[in-house]
C-alpha positions in Angstrom: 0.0 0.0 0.0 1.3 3.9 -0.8 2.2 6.0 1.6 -1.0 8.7 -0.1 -3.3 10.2 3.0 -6.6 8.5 2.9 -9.4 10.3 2.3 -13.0 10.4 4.0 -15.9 10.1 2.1 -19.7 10.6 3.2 -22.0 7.9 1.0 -25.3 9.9 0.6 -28.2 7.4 -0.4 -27.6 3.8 0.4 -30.4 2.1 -1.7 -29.6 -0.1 -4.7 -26.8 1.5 -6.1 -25.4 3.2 -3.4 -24.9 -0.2 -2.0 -22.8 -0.8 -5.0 -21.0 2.4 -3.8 -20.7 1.8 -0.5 -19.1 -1.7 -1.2 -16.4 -0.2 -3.5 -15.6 2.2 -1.0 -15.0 -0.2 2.0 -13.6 -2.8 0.2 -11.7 -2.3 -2.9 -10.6 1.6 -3.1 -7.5 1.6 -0.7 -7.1 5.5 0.0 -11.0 6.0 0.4 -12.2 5.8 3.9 -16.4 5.8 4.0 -16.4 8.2 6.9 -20.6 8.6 6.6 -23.6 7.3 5.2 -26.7 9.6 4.8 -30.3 8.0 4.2 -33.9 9.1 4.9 -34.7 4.6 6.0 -33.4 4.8 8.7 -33.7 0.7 8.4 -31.8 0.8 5.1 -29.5 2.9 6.9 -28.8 1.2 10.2 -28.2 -1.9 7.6 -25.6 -0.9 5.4 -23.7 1.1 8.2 -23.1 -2.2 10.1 -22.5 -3.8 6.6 -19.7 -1.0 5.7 -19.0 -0.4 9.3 -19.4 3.1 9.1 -19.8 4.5 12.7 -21.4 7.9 11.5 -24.6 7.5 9.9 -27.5 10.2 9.4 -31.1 10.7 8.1 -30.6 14.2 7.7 -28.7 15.4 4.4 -27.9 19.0 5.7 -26.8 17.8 9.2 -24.8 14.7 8.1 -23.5 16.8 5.1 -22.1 19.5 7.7 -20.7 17.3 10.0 -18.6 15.8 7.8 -17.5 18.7 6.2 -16.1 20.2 9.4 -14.8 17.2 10.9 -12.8 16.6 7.7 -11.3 20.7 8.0 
């Protein structure tokens, strides 16, 4: 593995193809973290954040979106 920072991504929608996403992300894209999921379910969403093991997961767009942005500054 490089030495290049990884960087944290926030996965917004986690139904059909977002799971495709959120799959590439955990498991085969070495310098992407999924830092966040955002989802209205909040079944769908409890789902895929054990699945991904994603800690941070949010129903809200504009409050998920914001925390990620300033956690990431």
């Amino acid at each position: 593995m490089s030495s290049q920072r990884r960087v944290g991504i926030a996965l917004v929608g986690v139904g059909s193809i977002g799971e495709v996403h959120g799959s590439n992300l955990a498991n085969k894209i070495h310098n992407a973290r999924l830092e966040a999921l955002v989802d209205s379910d909040r079944k769908r969403l409890g789902s895929a954040a054990g699945r991904f093991g994603v800690g941070k997961a949010y129903t809200d767009y504009d409050s998920g979106c914001l925390t990620i942005f300033f956690s990431a500054s």
